[in-house]
The first five atom37 places (N, CA, C, CB, O) and aatype in JSON, in Angstrom:
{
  "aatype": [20, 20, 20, 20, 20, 20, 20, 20, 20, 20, 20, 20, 20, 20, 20, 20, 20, 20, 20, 20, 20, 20, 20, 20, 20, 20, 20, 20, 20, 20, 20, 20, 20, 20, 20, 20, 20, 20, 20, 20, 20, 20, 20, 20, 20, 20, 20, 20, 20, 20, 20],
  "atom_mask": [
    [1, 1, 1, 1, 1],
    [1, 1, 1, 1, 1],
    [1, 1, 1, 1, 1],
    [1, 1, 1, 1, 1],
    [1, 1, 1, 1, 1],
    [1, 1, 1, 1, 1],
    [1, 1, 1, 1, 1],
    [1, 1, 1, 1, 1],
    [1, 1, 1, 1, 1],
    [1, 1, 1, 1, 1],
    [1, 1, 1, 1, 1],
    [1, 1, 1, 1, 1],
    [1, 1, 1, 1, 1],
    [1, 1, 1, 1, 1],
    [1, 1, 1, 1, 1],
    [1, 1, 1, 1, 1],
    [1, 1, 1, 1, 1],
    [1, 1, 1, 1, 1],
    [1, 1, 1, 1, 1],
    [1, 1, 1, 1, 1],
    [1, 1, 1, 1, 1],
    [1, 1, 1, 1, 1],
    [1, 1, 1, 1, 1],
    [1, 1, 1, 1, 1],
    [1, 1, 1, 1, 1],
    [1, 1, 1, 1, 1],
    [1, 1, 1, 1, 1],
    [1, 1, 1, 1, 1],
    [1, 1, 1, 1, 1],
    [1, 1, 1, 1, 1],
    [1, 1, 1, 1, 1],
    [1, 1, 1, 1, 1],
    [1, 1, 1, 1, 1],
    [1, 1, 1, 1, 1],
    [1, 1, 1, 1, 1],
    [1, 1, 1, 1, 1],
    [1, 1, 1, 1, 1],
    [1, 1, 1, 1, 1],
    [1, 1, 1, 1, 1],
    [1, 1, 1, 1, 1],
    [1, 1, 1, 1, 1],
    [1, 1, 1, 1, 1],
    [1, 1, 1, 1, 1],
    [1, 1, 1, 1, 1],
    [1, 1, 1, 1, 1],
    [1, 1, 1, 1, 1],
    [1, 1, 1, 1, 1],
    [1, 1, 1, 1, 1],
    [1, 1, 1, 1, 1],
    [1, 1, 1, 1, 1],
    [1, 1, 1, 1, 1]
  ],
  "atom_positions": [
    [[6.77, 32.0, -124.95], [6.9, 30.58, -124.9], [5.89, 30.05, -123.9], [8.35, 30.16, -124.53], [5.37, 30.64, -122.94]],
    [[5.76, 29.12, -124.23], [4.03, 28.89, -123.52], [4.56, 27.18, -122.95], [2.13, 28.9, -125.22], [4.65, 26.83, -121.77]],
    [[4.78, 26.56, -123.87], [5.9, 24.62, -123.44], [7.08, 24.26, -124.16], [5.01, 22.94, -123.89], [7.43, 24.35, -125.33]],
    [[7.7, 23.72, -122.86], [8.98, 23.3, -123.58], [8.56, 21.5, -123.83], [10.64, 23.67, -122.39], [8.1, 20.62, -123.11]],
    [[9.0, 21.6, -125.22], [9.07, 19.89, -125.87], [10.02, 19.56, -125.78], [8.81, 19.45, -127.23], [11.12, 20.12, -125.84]],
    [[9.56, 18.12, -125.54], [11.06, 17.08, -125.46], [10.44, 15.78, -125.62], [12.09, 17.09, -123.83], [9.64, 15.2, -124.89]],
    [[11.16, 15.32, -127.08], [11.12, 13.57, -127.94], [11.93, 13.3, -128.38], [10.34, 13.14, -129.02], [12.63, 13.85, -129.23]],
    [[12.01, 11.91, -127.61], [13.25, 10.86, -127.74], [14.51, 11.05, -127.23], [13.58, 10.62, -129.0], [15.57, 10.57, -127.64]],
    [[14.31, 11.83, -126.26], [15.72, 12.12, -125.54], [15.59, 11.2, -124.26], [15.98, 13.89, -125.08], [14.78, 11.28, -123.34]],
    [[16.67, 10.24, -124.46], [17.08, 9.19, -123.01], [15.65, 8.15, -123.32], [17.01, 10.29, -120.91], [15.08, 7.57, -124.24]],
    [[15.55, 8.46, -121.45], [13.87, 7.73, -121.45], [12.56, 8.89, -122.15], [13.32, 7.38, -119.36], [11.47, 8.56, -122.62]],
    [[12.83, 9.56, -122.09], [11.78, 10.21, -122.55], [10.97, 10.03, -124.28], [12.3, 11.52, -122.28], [11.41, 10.44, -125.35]],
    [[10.09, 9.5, -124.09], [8.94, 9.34, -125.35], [8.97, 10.56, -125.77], [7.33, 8.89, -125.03], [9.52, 10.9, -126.82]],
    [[8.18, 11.58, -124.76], [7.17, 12.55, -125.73], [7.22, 13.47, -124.05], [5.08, 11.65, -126.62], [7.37, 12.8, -123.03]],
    [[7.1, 14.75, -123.99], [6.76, 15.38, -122.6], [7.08, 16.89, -123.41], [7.91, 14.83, -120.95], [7.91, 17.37, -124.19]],
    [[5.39, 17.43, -122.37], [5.24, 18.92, -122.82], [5.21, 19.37, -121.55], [3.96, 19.4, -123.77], [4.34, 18.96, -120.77]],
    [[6.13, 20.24, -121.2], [6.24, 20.89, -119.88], [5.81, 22.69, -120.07], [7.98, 20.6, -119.31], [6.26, 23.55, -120.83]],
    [[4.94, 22.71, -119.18], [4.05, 24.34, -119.26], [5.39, 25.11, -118.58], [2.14, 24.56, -118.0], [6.29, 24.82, -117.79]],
    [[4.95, 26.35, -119.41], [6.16, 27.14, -118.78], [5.07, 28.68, -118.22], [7.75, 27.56, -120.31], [4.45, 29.47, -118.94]],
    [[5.17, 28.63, -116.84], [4.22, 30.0, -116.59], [4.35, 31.05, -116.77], [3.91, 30.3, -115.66], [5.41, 31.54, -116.39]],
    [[3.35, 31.92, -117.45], [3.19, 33.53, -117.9], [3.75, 33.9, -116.5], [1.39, 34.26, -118.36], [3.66, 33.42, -115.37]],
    [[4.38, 35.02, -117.1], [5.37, 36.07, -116.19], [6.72, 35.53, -115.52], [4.51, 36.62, -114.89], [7.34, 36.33, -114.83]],
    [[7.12, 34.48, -115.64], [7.85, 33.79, -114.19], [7.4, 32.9, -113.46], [8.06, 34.57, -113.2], [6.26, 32.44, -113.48]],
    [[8.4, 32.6, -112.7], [7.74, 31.4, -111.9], [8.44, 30.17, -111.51], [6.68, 30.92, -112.63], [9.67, 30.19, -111.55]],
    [[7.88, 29.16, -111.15], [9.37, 27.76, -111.25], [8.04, 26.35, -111.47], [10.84, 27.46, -108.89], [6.85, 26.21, -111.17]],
    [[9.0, 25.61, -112.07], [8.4, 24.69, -112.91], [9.13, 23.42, -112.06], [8.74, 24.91, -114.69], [10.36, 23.37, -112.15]],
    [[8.52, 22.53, -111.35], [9.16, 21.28, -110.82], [8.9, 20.46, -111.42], [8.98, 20.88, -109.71], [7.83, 20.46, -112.02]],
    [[9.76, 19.43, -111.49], [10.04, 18.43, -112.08], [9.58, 16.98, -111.1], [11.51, 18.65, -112.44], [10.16, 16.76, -110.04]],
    [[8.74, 16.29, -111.49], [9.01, 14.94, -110.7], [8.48, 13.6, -111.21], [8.43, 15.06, -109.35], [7.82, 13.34, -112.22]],
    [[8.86, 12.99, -110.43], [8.82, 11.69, -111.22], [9.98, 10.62, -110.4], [9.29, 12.04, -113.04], [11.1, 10.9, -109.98]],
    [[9.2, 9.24, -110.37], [9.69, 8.39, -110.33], [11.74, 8.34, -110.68], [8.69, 7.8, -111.11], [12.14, 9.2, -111.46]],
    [[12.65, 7.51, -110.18], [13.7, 6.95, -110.77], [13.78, 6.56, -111.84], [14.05, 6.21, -110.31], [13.17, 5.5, -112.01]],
    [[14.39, 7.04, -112.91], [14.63, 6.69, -114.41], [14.29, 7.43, -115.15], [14.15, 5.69, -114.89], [14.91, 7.8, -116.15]],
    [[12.5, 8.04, -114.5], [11.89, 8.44, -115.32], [12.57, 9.64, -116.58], [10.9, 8.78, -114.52], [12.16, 9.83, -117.73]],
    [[13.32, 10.08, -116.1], [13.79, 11.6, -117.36], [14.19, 13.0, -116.9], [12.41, 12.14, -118.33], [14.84, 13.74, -117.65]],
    [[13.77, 13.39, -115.55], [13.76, 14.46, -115.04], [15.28, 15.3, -115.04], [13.18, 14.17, -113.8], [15.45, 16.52, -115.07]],
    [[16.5, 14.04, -114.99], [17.75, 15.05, -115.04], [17.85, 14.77, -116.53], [19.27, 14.69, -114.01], [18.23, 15.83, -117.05]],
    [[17.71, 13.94, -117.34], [17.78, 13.9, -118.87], [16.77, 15.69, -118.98], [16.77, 12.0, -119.72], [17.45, 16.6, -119.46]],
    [[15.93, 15.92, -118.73], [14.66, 16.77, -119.53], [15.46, 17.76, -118.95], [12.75, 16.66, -119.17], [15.45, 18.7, -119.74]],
    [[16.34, 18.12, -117.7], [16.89, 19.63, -117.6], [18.32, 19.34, -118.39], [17.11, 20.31, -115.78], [18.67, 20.29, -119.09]],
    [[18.94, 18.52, -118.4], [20.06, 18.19, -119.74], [19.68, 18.85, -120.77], [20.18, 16.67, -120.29], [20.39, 19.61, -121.43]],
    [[18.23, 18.53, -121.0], [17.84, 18.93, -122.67], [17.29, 20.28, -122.89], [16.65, 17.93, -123.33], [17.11, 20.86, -123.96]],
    [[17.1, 20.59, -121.97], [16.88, 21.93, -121.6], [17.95, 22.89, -121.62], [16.4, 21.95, -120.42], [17.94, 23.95, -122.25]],
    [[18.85, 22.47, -120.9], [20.0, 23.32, -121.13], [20.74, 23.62, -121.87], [20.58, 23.25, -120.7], [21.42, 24.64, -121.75]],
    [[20.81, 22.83, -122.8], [21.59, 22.26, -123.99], [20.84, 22.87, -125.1], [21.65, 20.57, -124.1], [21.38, 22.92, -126.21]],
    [[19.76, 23.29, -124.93], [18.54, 24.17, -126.04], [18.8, 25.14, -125.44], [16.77, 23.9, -126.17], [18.78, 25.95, -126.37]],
    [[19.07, 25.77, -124.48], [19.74, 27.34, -124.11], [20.55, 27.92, -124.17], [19.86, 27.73, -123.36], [20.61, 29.15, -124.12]],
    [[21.61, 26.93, -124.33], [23.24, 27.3, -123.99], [23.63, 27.18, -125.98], [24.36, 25.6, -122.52], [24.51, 27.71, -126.66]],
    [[22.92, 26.6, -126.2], [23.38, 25.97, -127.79], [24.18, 24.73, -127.76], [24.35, 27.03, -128.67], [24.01, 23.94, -128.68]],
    [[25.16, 24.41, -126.7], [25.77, 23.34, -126.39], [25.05, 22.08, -126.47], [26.22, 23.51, -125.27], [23.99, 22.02, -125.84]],
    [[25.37, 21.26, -126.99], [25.17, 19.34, -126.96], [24.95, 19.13, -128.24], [23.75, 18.51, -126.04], [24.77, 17.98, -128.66]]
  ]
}
């Protein structure tokens, strides 16, 4: 897996988040509103199978 996609979830338009070879940690930031606890919502919810 190389990016995680995410469209039309909450505020979010459109966002391709890189995911790094081997491991690693991926931060999130952004402004208030912007999506950041929506985009790990949607994230999790694509892992767990849940939502």
């Amino acid at each position: 897996m190389n990016n995680i996609m995410i469209k039309n979830i909450g505020a979010i338009e459109s966002v391709s988040i890189p995911v790094p070879k081997g491991g690693g940690v991926v931060v999130l930031r952004g402004r208030n509103g912007s999506g950041k606890s929506t985009a790990l919502d949607a994230i999790q919810s694509a892992v767990s199978g849940k939502g």
